[in-house]
Backbone bond lengths (Angstrom), bond angles and torsions (degrees), N, CA, C in turn:
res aa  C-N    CA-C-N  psi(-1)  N-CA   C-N-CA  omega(-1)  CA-C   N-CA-C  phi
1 X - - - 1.450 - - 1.526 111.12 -
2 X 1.133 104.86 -39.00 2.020 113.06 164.55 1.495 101.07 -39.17
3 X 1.194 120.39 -51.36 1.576 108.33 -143.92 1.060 101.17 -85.75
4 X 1.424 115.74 -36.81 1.540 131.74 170.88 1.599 106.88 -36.32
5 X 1.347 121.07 -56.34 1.663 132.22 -151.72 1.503 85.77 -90.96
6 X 1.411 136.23 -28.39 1.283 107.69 -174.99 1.552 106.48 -118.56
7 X 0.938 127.86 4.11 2.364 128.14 116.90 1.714 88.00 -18.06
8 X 1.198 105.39 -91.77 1.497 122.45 -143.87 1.486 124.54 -59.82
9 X 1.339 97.90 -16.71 2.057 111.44 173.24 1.570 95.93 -102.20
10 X 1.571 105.17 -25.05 1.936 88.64 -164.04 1.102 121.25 71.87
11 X 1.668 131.20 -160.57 1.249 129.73 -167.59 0.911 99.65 -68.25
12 X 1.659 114.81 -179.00 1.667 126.24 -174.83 1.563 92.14 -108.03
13 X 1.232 112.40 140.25 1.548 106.39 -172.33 1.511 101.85 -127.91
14 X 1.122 140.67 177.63 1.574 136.29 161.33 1.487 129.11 -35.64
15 X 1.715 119.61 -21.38 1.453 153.68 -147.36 0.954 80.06 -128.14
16 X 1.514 154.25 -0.85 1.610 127.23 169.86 1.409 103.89 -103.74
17 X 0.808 145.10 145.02 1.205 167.32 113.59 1.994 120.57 -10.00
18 X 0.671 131.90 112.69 1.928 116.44 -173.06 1.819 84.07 -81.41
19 X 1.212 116.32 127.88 1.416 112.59 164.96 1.645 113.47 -144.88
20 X 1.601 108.98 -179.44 1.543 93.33 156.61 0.523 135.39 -63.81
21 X 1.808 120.53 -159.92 1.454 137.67 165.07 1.547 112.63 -67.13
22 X 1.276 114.95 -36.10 1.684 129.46 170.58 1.127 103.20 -64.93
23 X 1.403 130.66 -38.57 1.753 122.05 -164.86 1.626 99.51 -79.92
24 X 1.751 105.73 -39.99 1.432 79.30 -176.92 1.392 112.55 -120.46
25 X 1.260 127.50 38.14 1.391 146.14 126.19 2.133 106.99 -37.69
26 X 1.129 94.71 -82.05 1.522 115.58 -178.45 1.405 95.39 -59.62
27 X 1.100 154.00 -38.11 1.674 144.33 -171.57 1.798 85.25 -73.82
28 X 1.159 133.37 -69.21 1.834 136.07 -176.60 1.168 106.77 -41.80
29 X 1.295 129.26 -44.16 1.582 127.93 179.83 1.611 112.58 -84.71
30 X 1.139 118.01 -26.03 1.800 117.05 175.19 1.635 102.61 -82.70
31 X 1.471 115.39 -14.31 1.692 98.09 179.76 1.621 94.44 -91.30
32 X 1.080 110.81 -55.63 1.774 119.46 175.41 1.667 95.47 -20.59
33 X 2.126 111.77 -69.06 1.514 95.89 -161.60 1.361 118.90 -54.11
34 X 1.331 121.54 -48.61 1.515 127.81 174.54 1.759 111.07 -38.16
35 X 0.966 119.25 -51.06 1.671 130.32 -172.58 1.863 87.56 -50.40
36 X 1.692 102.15 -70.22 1.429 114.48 -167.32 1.810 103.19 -49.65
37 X 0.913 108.29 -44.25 1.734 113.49 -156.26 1.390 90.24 -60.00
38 X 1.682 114.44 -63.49 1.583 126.22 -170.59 1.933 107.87 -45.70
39 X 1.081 113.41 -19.32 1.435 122.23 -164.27 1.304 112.78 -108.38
40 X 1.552 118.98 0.12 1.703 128.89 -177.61 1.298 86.67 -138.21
41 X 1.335 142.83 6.40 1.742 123.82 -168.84 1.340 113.93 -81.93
42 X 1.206 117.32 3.58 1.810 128.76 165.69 1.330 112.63 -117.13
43 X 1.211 126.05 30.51 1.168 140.15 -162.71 1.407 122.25 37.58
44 X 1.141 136.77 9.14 1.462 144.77 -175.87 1.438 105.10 -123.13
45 X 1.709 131.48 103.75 1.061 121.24 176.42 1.370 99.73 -104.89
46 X 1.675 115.53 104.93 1.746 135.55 -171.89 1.583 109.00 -59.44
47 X 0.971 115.22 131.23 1.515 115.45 164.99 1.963 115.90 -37.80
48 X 0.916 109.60 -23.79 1.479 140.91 166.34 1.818 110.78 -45.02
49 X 1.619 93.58 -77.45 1.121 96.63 -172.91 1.900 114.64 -80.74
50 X 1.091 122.13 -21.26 1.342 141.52 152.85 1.055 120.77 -22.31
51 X 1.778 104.37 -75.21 1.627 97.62 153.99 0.813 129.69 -76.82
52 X 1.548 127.97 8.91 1.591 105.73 167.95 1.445 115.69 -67.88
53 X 1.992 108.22 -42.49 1.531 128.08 -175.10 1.872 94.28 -43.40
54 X 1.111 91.62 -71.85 1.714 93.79 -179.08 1.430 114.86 -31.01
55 X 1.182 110.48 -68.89 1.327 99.95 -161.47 1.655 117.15 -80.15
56 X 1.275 116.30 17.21 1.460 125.59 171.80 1.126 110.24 -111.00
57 X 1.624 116.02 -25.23 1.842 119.68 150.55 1.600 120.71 -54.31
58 X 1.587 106.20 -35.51 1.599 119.46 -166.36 1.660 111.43 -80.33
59 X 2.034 100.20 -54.33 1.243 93.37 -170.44 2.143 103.03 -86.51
60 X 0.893 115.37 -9.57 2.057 111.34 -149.01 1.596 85.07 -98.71
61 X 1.762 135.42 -43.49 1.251 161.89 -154.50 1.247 114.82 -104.16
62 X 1.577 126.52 -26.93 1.399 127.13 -162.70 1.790 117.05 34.32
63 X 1.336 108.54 56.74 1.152 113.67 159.46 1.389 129.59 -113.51
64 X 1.664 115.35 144.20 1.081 113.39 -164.77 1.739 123.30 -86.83
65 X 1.186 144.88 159.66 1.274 131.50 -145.95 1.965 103.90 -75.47
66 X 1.126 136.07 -34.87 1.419 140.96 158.54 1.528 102.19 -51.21
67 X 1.447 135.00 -47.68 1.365 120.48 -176.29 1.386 110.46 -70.38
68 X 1.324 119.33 -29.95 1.072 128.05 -169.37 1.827 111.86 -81.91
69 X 1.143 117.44 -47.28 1.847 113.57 155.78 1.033 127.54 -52.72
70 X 1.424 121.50 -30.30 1.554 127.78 -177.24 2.024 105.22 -82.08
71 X 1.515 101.00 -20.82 1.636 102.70 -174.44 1.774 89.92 -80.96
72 X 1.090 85.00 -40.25 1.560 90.95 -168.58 1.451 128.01 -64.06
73 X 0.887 121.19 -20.41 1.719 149.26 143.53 1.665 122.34 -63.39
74 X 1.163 111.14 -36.25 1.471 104.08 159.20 0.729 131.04 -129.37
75 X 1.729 126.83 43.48 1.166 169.29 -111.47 2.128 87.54 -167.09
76 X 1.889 108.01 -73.88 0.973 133.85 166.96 1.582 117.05 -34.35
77 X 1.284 130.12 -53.62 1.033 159.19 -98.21 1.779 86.52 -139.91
78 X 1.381 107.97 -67.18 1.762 103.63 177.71 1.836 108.73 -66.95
79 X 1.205 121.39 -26.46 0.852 129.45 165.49 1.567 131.04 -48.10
80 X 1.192 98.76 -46.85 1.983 109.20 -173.24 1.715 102.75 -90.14
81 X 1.643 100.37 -21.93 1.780 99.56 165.93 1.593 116.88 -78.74
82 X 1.575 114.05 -27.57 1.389 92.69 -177.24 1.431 123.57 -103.93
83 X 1.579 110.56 173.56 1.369 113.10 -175.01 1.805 116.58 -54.08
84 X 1.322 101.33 -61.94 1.584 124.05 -159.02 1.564 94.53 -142.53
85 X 0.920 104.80 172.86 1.965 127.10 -170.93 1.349 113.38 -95.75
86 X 1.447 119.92 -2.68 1.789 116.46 -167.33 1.527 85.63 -78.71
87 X 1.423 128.79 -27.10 1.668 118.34 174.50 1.749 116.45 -45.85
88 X 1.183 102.23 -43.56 1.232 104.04 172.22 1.332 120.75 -94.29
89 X 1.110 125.18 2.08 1.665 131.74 -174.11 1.960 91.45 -96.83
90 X 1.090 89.24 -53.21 1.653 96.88 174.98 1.674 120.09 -55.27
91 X 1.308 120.26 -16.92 1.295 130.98 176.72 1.863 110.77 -81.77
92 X 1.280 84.95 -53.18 1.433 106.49 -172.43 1.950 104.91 -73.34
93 X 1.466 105.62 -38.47 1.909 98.16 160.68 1.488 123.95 -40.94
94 X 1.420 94.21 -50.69 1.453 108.42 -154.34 1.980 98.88 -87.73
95 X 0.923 121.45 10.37 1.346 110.13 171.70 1.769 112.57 -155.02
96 X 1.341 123.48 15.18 1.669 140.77 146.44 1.322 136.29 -108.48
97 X 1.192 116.34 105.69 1.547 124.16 162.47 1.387 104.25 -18.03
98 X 1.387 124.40 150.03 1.335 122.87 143.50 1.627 124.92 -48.33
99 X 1.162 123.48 -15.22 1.419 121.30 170.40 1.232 112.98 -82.99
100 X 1.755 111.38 -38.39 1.608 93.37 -178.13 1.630 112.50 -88.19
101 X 1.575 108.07 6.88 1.589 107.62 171.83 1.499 123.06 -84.47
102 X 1.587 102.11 -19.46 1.549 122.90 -176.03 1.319 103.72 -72.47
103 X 1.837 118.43 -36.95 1.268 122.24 -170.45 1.771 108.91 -102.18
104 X 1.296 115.05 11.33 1.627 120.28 156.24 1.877 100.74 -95.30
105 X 0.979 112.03 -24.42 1.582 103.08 -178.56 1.754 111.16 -75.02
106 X 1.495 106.35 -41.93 1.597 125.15 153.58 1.847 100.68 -24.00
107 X 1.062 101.75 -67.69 1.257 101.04 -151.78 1.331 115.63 -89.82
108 X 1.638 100.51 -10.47 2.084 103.59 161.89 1.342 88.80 -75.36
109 X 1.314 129.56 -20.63 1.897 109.35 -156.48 1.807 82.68 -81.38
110 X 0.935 123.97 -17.02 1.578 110.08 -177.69 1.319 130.11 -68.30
111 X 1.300 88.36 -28.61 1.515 119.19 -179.76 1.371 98.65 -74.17
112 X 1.068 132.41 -87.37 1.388 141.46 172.79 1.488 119.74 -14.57
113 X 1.667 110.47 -35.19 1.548 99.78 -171.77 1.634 99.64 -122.67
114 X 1.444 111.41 29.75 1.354 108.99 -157.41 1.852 93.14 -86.55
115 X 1.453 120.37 22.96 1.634 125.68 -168.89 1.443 76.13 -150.28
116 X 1.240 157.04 19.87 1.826 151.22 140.05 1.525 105.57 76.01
117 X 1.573 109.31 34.64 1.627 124.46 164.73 1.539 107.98 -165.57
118 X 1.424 82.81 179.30 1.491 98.09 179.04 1.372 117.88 -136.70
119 X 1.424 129.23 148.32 1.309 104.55 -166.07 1.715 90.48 -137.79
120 X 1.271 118.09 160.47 1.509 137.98 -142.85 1.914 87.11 -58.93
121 X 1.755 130.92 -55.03 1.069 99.64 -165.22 1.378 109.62 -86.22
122 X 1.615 132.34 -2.63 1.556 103.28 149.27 1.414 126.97 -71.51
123 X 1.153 103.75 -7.10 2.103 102.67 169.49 1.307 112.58 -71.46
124 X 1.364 127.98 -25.85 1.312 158.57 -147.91 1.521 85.48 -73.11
125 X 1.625 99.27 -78.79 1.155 116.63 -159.61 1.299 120.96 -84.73
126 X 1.454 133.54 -24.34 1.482 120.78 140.95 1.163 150.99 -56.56
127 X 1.877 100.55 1.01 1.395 102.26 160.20 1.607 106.60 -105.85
128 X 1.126 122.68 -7.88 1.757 127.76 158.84 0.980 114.47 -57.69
129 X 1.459 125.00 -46.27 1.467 140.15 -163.18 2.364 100.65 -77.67
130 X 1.491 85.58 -50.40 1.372 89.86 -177.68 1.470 108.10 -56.56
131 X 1.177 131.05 -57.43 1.423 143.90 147.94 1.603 120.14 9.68
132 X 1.206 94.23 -93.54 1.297 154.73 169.90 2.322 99.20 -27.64
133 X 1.623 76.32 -54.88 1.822 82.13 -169.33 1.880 82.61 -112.03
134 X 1.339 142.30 67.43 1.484 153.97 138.40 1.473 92.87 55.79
135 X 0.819 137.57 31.83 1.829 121.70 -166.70 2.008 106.20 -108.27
136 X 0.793 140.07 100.09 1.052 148.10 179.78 1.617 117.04 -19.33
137 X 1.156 135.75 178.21 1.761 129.24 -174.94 1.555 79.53 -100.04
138 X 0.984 134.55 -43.24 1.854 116.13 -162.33 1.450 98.00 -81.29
139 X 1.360 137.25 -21.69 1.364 130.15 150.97 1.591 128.23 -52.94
140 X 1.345 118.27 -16.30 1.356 122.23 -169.49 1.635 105.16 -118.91
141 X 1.238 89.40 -18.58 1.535 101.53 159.97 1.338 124.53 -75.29
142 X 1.328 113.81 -48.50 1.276 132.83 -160.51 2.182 94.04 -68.96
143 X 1.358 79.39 -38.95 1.893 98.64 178.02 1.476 109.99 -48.76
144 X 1.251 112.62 -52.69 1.266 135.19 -166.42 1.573 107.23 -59.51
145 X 1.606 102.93 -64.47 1.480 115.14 -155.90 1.685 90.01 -65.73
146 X 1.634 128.45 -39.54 1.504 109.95 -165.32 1.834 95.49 -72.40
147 X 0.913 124.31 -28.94 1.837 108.00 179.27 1.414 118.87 -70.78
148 X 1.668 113.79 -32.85 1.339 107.68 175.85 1.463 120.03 -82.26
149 X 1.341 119.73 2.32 1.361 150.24 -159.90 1.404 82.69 -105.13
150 X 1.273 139.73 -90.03 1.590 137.01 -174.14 1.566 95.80 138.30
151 X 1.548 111.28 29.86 1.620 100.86 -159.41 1.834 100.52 -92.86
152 X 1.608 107.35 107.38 1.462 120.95 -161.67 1.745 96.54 -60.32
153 X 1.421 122.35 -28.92 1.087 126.83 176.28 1.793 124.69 -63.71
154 X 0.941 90.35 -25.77 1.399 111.85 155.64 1.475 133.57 -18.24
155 X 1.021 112.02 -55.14 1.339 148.16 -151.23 1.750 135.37 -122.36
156 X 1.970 94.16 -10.84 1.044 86.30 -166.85 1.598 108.46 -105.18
């Protein structure tokens, strides 16, 4: 389960935090809810956007498709218990640089246009989310324009 959680943060960068297994247990499941939330926030989570979650768990995370249902389930699961998302915005503050928060917003914007629009409650919520995780509007912008742009650099 170690190797799994540190697949999924990657290197330790200045923006990480040294923590436990609980700290970054709970950092894997607060990015998971955001992925999940962004992908049900019109109440229809499309086979579409599904695989997008997946495959930004598979290729950005190196997780394998069983690690990835089981995150995704209690991912689900912290979700329907809590009030609002700053629980997980607050997880994800306290242990990401602003660079690696700029490049989780990257990858909700993937989500978001992974059907080649956007519709008012994912606008809703990527400026909550931007909010939410301190990142400025020309940061979430700036997020935006390299995914709708196709900029592979983007992302990595």
């Amino acid at each position: 389960m170690i190797d799994i959680l540190k697949r999924l943060l990657g290197n330790n960068d200045n923006g990480h935090k040294a923590g436990g297994l609980n700290n970054e247990h709970d950092l894997t499941v607060a990015i998971c809810a955001l992925f999940v939330e962004m992908g049900r926030i019109d109440e229809t989570f499309t086979k579409k956007e599904m695989v997008a979650v997946i495959d930004i768990l598979t290729e950005k995370y190196g997780l394998a498709r069983e690690e990835i249902d089981a995150l995704m389930a209690e991912a689900d699961r912290e979700l329907k218990e809590s009030v609002d998302l700053w629980q997980f915005a607050r997880v994800i503050n306290d242990n990401f640089s602003n660079g690696r928060k700029e490049k989780l917003i990257e990858r909700l914007w993937r989500i978001v246009y992974v059907d080649g629009k956007m519709d008012a409650h994912e606008h809703y919520l990527m400026n909550k989310l931007s909010n939410l995780l301190r990142l400025s509007h020309k940061q979430m912008i700036d997020a935006k324009l390299k995914v709708l742009h196709g900029d592979e650099s983007a992302d990595r």
